[in-house]
C-alpha positions as CSV (number, residue, x, y, z in Angstrom):
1,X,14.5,201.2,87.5
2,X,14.5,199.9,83.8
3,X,11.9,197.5,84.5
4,X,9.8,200.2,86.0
5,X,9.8,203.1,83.1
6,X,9.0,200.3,80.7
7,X,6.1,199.3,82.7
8,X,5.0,203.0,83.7
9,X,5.6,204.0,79.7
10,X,3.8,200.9,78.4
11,X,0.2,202.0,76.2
12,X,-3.1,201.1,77.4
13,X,-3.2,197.5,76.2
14,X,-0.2,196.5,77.4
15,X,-0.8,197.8,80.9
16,X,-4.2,196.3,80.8
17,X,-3.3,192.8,80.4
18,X,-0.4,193.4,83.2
19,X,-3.5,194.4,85.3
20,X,-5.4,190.5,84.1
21,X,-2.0,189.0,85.8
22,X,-2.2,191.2,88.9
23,X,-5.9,190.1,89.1
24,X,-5.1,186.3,88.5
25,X,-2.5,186.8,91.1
26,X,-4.8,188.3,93.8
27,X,-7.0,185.4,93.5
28,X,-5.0,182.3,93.3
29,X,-3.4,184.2,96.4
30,X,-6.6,184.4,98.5
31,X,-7.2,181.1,97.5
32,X,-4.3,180.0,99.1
33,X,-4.8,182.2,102.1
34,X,-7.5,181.1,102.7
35,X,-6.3,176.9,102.5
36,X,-4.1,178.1,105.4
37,X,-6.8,179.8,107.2
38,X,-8.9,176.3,106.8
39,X,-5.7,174.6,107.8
40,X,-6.1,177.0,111.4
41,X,-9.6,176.3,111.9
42,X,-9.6,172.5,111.8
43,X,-6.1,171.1,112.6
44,X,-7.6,167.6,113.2
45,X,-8.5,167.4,109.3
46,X,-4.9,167.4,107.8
47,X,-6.2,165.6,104.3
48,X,-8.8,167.9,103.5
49,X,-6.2,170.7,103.8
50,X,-4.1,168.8,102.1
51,X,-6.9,168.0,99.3
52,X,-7.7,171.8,99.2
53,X,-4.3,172.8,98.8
54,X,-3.6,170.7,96.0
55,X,-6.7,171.9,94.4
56,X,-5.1,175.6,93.9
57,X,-2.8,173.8,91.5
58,X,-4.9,174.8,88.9
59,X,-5.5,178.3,89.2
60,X,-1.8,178.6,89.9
61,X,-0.6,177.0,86.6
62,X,-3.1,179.1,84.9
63,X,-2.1,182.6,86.3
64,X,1.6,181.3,85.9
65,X,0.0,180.8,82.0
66,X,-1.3,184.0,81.5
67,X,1.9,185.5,83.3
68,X,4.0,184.0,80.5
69,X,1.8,184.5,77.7
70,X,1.7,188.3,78.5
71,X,5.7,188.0,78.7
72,X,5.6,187.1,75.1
73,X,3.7,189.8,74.1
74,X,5.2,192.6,75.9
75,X,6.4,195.3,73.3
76,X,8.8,197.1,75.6
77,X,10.7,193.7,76.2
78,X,11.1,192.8,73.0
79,X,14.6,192.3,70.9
80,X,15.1,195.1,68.4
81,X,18.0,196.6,66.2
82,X,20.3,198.6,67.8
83,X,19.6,198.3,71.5
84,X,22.3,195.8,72.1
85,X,24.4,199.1,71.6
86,X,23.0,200.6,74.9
87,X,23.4,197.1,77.2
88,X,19.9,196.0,76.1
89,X,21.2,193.1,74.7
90,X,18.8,189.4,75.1
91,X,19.9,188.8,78.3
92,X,19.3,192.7,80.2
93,X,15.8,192.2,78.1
94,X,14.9,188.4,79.5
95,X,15.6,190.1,83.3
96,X,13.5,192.9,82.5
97,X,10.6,191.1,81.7
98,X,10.8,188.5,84.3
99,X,11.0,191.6,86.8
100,X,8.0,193.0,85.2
101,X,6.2,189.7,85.7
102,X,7.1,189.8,89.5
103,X,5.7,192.9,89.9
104,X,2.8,192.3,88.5
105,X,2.4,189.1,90.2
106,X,3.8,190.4,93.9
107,X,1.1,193.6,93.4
108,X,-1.9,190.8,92.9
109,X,-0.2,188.9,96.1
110,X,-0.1,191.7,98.3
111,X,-3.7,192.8,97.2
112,X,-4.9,189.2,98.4
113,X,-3.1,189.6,101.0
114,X,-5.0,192.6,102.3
115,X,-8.5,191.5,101.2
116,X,-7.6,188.1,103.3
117,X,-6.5,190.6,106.5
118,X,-9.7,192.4,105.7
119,X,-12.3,190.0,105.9
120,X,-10.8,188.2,108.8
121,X,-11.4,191.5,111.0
122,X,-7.4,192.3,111.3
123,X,-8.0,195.5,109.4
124,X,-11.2,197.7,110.4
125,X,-13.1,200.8,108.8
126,X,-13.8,199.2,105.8
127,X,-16.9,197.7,104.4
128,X,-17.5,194.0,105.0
129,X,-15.4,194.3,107.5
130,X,-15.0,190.7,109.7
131,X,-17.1,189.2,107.0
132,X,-15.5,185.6,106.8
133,X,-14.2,185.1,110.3
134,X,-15.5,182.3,110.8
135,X,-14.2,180.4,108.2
136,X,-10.5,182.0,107.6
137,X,-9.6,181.3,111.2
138,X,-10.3,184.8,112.8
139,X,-9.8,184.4,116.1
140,X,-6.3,182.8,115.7
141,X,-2.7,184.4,114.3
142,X,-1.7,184.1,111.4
143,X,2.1,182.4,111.4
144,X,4.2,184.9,109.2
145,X,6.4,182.3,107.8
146,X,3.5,180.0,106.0
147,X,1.8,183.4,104.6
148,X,4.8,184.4,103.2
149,X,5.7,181.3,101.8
150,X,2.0,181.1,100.6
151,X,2.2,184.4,98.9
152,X,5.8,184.3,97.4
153,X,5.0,180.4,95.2
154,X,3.0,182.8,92.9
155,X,6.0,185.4,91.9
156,X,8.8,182.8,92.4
157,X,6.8,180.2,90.0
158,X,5.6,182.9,87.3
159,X,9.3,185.0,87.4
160,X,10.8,181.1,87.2
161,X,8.6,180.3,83.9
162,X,9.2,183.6,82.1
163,X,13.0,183.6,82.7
164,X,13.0,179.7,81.0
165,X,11.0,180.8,78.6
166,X,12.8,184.2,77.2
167,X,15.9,183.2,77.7
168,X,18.5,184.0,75.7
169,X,19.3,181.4,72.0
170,X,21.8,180.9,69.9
171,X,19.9,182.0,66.4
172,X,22.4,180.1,64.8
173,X,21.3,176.5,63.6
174,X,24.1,174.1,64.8
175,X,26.0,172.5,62.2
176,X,25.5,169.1,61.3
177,X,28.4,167.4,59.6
178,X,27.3,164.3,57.3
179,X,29.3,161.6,57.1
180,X,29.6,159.9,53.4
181,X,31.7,158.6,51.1
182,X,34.4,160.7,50.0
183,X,36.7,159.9,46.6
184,X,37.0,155.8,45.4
185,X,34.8,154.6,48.2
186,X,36.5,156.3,51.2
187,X,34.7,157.3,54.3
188,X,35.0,160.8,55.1
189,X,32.5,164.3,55.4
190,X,31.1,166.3,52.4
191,X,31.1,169.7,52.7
192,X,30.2,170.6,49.1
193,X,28.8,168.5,46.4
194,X,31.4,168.4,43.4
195,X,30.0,168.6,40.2
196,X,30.3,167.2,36.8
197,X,33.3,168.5,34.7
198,X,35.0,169.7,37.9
199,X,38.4,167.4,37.4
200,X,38.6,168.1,34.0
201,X,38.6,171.8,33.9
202,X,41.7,173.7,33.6
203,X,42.8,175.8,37.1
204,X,40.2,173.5,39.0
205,X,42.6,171.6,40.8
206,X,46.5,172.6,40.6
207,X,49.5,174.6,42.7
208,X,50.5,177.9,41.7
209,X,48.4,180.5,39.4
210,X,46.1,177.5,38.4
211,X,45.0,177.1,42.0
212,X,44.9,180.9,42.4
213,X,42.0,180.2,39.3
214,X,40.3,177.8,41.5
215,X,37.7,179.9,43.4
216,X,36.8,181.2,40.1
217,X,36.3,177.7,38.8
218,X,34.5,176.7,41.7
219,X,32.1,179.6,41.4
220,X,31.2,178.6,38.1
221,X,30.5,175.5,39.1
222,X,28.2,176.6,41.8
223,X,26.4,178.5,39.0
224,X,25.8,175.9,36.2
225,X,25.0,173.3,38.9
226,X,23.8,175.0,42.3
227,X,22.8,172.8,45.3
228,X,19.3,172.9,45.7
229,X,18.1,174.8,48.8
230,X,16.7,172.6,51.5
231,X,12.9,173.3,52.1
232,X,11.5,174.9,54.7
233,X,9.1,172.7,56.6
234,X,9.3,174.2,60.1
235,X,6.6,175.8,59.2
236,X,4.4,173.4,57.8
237,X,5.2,170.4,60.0
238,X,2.8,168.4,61.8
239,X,3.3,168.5,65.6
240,X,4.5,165.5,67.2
241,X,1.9,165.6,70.3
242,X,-1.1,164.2,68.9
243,X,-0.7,160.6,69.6
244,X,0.2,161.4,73.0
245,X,-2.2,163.8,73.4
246,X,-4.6,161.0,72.4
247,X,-3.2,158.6,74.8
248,X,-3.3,160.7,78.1
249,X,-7.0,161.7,76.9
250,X,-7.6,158.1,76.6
251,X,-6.0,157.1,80.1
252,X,-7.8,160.0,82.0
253,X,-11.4,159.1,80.9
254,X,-9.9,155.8,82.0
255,X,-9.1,157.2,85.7
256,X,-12.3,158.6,85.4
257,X,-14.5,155.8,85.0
258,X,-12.4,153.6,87.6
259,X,-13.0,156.1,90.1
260,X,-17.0,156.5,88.8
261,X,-16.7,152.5,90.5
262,X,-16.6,154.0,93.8
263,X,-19.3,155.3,96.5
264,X,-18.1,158.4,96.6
265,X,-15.6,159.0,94.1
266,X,-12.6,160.2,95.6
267,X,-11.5,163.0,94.9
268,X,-7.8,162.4,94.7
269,X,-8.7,160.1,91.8
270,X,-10.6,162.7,89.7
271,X,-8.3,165.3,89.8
272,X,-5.6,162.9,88.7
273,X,-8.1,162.1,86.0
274,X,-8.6,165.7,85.1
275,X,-5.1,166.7,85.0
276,X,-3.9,163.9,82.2
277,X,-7.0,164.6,80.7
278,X,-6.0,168.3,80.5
279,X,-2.5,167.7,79.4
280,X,-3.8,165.4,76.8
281,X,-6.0,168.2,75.5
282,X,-2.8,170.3,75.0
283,X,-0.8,168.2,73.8
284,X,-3.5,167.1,71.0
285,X,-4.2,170.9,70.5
286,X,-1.7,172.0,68.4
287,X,-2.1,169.0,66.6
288,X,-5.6,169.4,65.9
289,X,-4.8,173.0,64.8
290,X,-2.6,172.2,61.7
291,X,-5.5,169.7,60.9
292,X,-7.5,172.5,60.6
293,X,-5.4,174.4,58.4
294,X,-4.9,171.3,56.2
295,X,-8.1,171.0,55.4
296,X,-8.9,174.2,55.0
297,X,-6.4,174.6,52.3
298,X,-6.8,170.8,50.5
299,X,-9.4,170.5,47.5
300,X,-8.0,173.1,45.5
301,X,-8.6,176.2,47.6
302,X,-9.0,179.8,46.5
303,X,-7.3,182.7,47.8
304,X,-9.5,183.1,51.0
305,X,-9.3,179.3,52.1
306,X,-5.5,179.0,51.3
307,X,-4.6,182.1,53.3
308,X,-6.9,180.9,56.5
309,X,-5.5,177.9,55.7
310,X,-1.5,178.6,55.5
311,X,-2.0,181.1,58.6
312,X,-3.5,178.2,60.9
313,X,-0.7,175.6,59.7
314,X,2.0,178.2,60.8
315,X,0.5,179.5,64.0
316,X,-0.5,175.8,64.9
317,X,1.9,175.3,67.8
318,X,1.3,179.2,68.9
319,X,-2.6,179.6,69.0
320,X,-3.0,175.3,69.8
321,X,-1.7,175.3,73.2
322,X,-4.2,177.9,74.8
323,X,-7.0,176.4,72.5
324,X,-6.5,172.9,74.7
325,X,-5.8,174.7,78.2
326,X,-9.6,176.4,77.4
327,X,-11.0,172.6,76.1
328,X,-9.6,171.3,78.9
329,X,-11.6,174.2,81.1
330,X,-14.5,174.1,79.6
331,X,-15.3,170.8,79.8
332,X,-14.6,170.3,83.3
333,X,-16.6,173.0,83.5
334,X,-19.3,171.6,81.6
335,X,-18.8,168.5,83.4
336,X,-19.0,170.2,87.0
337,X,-22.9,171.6,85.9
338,X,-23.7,168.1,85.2
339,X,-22.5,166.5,87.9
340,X,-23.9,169.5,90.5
341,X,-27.7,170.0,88.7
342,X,-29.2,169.5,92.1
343,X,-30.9,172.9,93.7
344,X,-28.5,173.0,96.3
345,X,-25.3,173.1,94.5
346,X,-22.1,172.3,96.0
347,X,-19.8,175.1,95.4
348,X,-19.2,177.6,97.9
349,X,-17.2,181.0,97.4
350,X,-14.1,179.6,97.2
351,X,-14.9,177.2,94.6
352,X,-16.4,179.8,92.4
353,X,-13.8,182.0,92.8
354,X,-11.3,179.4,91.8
355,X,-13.4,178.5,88.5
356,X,-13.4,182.2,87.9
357,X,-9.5,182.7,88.1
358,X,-8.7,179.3,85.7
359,X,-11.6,180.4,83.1
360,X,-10.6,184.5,83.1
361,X,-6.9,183.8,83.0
362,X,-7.7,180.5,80.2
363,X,-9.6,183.0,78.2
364,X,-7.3,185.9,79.1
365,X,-4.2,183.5,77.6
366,X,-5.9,182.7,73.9
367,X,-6.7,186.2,73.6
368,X,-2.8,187.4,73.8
369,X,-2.0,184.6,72.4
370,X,-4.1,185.6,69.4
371,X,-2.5,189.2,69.7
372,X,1.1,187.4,69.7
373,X,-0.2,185.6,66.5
374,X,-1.3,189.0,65.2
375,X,2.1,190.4,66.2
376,X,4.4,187.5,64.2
377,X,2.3,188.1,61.0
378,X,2.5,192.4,60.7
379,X,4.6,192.6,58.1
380,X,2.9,189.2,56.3
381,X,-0.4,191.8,56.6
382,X,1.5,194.8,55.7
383,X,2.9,192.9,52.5
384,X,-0.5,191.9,51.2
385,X,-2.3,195.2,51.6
386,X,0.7,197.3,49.6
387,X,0.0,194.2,47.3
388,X,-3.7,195.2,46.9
389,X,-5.2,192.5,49.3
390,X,-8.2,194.0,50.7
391,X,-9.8,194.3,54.4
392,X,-12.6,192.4,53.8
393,X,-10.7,189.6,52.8
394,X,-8.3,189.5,55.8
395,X,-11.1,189.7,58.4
396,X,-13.2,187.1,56.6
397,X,-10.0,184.6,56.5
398,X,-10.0,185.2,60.4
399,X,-13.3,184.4,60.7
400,X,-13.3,181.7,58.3
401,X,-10.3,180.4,60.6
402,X,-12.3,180.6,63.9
403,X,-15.3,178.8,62.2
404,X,-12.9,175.9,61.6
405,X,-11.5,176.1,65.0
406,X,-14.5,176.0,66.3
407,X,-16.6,173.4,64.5
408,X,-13.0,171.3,65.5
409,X,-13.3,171.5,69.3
410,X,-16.7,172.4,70.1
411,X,-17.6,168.7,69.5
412,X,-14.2,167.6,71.2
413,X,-15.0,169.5,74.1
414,X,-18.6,168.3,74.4
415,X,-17.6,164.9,73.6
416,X,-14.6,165.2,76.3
417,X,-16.9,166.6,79.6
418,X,-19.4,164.0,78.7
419,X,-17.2,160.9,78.6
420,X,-15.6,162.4,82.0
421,X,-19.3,162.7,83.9
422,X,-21.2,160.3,82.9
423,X,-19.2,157.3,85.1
424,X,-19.3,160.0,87.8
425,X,-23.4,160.8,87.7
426,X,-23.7,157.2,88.4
C-alpha cells in the first residue's frame, strides 16, 4: 500500500518516466510474445527461434536499464532525515522502490500481453483486430506456462537489478589498521602519529594526576602538530575501465571482421561481436568522460571552463555509463543502415520495434541520468547562486560540457559502426 500512494502522489515528471519503463516493458514483452508465437508456427526451425530469442537480449537489458536508472531518481524513495523514525528506514525504502519498479514493469507486461491477444484474433471488437495471425501463430493455443514465464523475466530481472542496486550500505568506511614500526624498531600498529617533544613534556606520560594531564597534553600536541587530512580523490580519480574498455572494443571489431570471412556472416558471430563491442563502449565511457573534464579544466582555465570541467570529472562514472550504452546503439545503428542500403530493406516490424525499444529506453536512460546528475549537484548550484554566480554562466558550462562530450564520441561512434560494417559489406 506504501508503494502505491508514493506512486499515485509522485509529480508529473516522476510519473512520466514510470510511464517510459511501462512502455519499454510492453515492447520487449511483445517481442518476446511474439518469439513464442514464431516458435508455434514453425516448430521444425528450433535455431531461428532460438536465434530470435536471444536477440531480445538487448531490448531487455535496456528496459532493465532504464528500470534502474529511474530507481535512482525516484524522489519518493529516497533516504531522508527523520523517516527512519516512522520504519522508513534504507531497507523499507530499497523494497519500496523495487515494488514500484515491478509495477511499472508488470503494467507494460500485461499491456503486451493484450496487444499480442489482440492482433492474434483472441480478443474481438477492436480495431485491427486478427491483424498478425498469420505470423503469431493464430490458429494454435497459446501454452499458459511459456507466456507466463515470457512475461514474468521482465519484472523478475528489473525488480532483481533495483533491489542489488539500492540496497542498503554501511556509510561507514571500514577501518584499515596499518601495520608499522612501533618504539626501537618493534613491529606493531599506529594509531596516532606522536609528535616531537611528546616524551619530554611534563603530565605526557605518567600514573596518577600526571596521567589525568595527559589528554590535555595530547590535545596540544594535536594542535601544534596536526596530521594532515588525507585528500579526497574519489572524486577526481580516473576510472579503472578504460584499458578494458579498449580491449573488448579491440576484440569485438576483431569478431567482427572474422565473421565478415564468411558467406553469409552468421549471425551468432555478430552479435557476440556487438555485445563485447558494447560492453567495451561502457566500460571505456566513464573513462572517456573524466578525459573530457581534464581537459577542459588543464591550460589554465577560467571560471567557466574549470566549473564544466570539475562537474564532468565528478559525474564521470554517473553520466559515462549511459553515454557508452547510446555509443554502443548508435553505431550499430549506424552500422545496420550501412549494411541494409538496398531498396528492399530487411527489417520487418519486429525488428523495428526492437530498435525502437533499445534506442527510446538508451536515450530515455542519459536523460535521467542527466536529471540524477542534476539532482547530486542542487545544493553545489544553490551555493553558487547565493554566492553571486549567475544563470548564464551555469547554462553555458552545461553546454560547454555537452560540446566536449560530444566532439569526444561523435567521432568514436562514427569511427566504431564503421570499423564494425565495413568487413560485413564485403
Amino acid at each position: 500500500m506504501l508503494a502505491l500512494r508514493l506512486t499515485r502522489a509522485a509529480r508529473p515528471a516522476v510519473q512520466l518516466r514510470r510511464l517510459l519503463v511501462a512502455a519499454a516493458s510492453a515492447g520487449t514483452g511483445f517481442l518476446l510474445l511474439s518469439c513464442l508465437g514464431h516458435a508455434l508456427n514453425h516448430p521444425e526451425a528450433a535455431d531461428a527461434a532460438a536465434l530470435r530469442l536471444a536477440w531480445c537480449a538487448l531490448p531487455l537489458a535496456a528496459t532493465v536499464y532504464l528500470a534502474l536508472a529511474v530507481a535512482r531518481t525516484d524522489p519518493g524513495t529516497r533516504p531522508r532525515p527523520g523517516l527512519s523514525a516512522v520504519g522508513l528506514g534504507p531497507g523499507r525504502l530499497m523494497a519500496v522502490s523495487a515494488l514500484t519498479t515491478a509495477l511499472s514493469s508488470t503494467l507494460g507486461s500485461m499491456l503486451a500481453l493484450l496487444v499480442f491477444l489482440h492482433l492474434r484474433g483472441d480478443l474481438s471488437g477492436l480495431p485491427f483486430d486478427g491483424a498478425a495471425s498469420d505470423v503469431l501463430a493464430a490458429g494454435l493455443p497459446l501454452p499458459v506456462p511459456a507466456t507466463l514465464t515470457l512475461l514474468a523475466v521482465l519484472p523478475a530481472t528489473a525488480t532483481t537489478a533495483v533491489a542489488l542496486a539500492l540496497r542498503p550500505r554501511d556509510p561507514r568506511p571500514p577501518a584499515t589498521r596499518t601495520r608499522g614500526f612501533g618504539r626501537f624498531g618493534a613491529f606493531g600498529t599506529a594509531p596516532r602519529r606522536e609528535t616531537f617533544g611528546a616524551y619530554g613534556r611534563f603530565g605526557g606520560r605518567g600514573t596518577g594526576n600526571r596521567g589525568a594531564q595527559a589528554p590535555e597534553a595530547d590535545t596540544e600536541d594535536t594542535a601544534t602538530d596536526p596530521e594532515p587530512p588525507a585528500p579526497d580523490t574519489e572524486r577526481q580519480a580516473t576510472p579503472a575501465g578504460l584499458p578494458w574498455g579498449v580491449a573488448l572494443v579491440t576484440a569485438g571489431l576483431a569478431v567482427h571482421a572474422h565473421a565478415g570471412r564468411s558467406t553469409p556472416a552468421p549471425s551468432v558471430a555478430v552479435l557476440l561481436g556487438w555485445l563485447l563491442t558494447a560492453t567495451g563502449l561502457v566500460l571505456a565511457a566513464p573513462g572517456l568522460t573524466h578525459l573530457c573534464g581534464r581537459l577542459l579544466a588543464s591550460t589554465r582555465p577560467g571560471a567557466l571552463r574549470l566549473l564544466a570541467g570539475r562537474v564532468l570529472m565528478s559525474e564521470a562514472a554517473r553520466i559515462g555509463r549511459p553515454l557508452g550504452v547510446l555509443c554502443a546503439v548508435a553505431s550499430a545503428g549506424y552500422a545496420m543502415t550501412v549494411l541494409y542500403d538496398s531498396p528492399a530493406p530487411a527489417f520487418g516490424p519486429l525488428s523495428a520495434l526492437g530498435a525502437l525499444v533499445v534506442a527510446g529506453s538508451t536515450v530515455a536512460t542519459l536523460l535521467t541520468a542527466a536529471v540524477e546528475a542534476r539532482q547530486s549537484r542542487a545544493d553545489t548550484t544553490a551555493a553558487l547562486l547565493r554566492l553571486g554566480a549567475p544563470a548564464t554562466m551555469l547554462r553555458m558550462a552545461a553546454a560547454l560540457r555537452a560540446a566536449a562530450l560530444l566532439a569526444v564520441f561523435g567521432p568514436l561512434t562514427l569511427a566504431t559502426a564503421t570499423l564494425a560494417a565495413l568487413p560485413l559489406s564485403r
